[in-house]
C-alpha positions as CSV (number, residue, x, y, z in Angstrom):
1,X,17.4,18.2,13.3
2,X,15.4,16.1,11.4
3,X,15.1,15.8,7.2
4,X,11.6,15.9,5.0
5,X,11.4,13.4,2.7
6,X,9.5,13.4,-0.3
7,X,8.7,9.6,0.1
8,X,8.9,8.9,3.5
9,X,7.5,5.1,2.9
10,X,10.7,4.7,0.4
11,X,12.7,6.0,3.0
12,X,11.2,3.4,5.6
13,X,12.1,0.5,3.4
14,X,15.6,1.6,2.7
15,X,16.3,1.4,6.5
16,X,15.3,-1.7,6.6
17,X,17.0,-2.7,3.8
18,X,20.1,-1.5,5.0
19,X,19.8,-2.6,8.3
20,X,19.7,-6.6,6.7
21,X,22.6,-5.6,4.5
22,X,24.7,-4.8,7.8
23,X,22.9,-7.4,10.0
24,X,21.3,-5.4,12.6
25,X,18.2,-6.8,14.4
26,X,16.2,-3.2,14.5
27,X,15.2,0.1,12.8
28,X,14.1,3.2,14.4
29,X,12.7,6.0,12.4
30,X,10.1,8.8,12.9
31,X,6.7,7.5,13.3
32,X,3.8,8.1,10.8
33,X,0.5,6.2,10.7
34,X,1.4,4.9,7.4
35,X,4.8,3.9,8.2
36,X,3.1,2.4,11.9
37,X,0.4,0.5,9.2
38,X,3.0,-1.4,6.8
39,X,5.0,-2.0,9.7
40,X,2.3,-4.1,11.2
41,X,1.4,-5.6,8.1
42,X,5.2,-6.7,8.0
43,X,4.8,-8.3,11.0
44,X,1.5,-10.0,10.7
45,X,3.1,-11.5,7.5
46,X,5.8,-13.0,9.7
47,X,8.6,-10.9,7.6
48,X,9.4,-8.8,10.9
49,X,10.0,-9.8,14.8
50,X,7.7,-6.9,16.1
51,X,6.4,-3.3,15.7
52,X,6.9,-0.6,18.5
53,X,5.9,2.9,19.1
54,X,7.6,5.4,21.5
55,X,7.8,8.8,22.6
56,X,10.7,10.7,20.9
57,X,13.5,11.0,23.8
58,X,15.4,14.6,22.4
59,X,11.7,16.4,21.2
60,X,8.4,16.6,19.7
61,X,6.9,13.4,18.3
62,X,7.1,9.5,18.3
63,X,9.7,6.9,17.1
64,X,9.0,3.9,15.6
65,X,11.5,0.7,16.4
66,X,11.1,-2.0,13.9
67,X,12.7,-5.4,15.0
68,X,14.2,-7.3,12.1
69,X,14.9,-10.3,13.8
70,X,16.2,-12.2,16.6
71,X,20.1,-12.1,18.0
72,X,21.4,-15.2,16.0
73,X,19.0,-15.6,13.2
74,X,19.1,-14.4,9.8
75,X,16.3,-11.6,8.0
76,X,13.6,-13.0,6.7
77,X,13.5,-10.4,4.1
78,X,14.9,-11.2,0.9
79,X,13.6,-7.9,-0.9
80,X,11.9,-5.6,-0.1
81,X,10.8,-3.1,-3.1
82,X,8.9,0.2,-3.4
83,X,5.8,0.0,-6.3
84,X,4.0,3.1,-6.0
85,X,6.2,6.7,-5.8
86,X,5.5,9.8,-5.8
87,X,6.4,10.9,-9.4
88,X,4.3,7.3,-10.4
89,X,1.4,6.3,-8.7
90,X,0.5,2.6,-9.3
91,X,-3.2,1.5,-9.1
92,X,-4.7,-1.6,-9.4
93,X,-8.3,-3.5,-9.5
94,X,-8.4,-6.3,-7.0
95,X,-8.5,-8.9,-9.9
96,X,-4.9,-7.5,-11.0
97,X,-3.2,-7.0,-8.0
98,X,0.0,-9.2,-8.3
99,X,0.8,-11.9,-6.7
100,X,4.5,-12.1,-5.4
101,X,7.1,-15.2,-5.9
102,X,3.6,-17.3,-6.4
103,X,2.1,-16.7,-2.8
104,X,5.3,-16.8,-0.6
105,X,6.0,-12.8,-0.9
106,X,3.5,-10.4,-0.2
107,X,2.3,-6.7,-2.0
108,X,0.9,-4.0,0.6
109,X,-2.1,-1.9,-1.1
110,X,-3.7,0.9,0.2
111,X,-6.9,0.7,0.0
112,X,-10.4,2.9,1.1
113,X,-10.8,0.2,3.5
114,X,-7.3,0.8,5.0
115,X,-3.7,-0.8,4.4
116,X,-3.8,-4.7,3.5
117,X,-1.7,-7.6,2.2
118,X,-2.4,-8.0,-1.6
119,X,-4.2,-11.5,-0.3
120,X,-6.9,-9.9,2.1
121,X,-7.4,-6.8,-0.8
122,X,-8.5,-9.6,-3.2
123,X,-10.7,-11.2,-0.6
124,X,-12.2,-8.0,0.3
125,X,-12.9,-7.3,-3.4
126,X,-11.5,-3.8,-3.4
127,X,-8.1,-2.8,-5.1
128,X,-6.1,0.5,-4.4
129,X,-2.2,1.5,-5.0
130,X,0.2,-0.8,-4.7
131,X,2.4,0.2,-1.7
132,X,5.2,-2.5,-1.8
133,X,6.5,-5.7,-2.4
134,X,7.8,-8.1,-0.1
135,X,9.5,-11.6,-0.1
């Protein structure tokens, strides 16, 4: 049986989080597009080992496995923090959007031109909600 949650991004970066906090090498959690985006923006950043998709073995659906990191090395996640909830949207221009521990983190926006790293949103010229931040 599975749960609704009202923030299921929120709930995607608490597995993780927990996951490092217990030292396991992957997640696996019900697949969304936007969960399957910031997942591969993760891994493009270098934060994550890799990003798969799979059909759900007991029903309906697809799961998405998130590999930490290897067998003997430690997370490369320090914190990882929710922005932008559902009770408090945060927006912001490009020329605002933050940057995070002066370039080595990285902040996820949303933007009309898809999910990007804070870097390429700024690049791009176009701003949007500030998803997360990473480092």
């Amino acid at each position: 049986m599975s749960t609704t949650s009202t923030d299921p991004i929120a709930d995607m970066l608490t597995r993780i989080r927990n996951a490092i906090n217990v030292r396991k090498n992957e997640v696996s959690l019900p697949h969304s597009n936007v969960k399957e985006a910031v997942a591969k923006l993760l891994k493009e950043s270098n934060f994550v080992d890799s990003v798969s998709v799979a059909k759900a073995a007991d029903g309906p659906g697809k799961v998405l496995t998130i590999r930490i990191c290897g067998d003997h090395e430690a997370a490369r996640i320090t914190e990882i923090k929710r922005l932008s909830t559902p009770g408090r949207r945060h927006y912001s221009s490009a020329a605002e959007i933050p940057v995070v521990k002066r370039g080595r983190g990285v902040v996820i926006v949303s933007t009309s031109k898809g999910m990007m790293t804070g870097e390429a949103a700024k690049k791009a010229n176009v701003g949007g909600e500030l998803i997360c931040k990473v480092y």
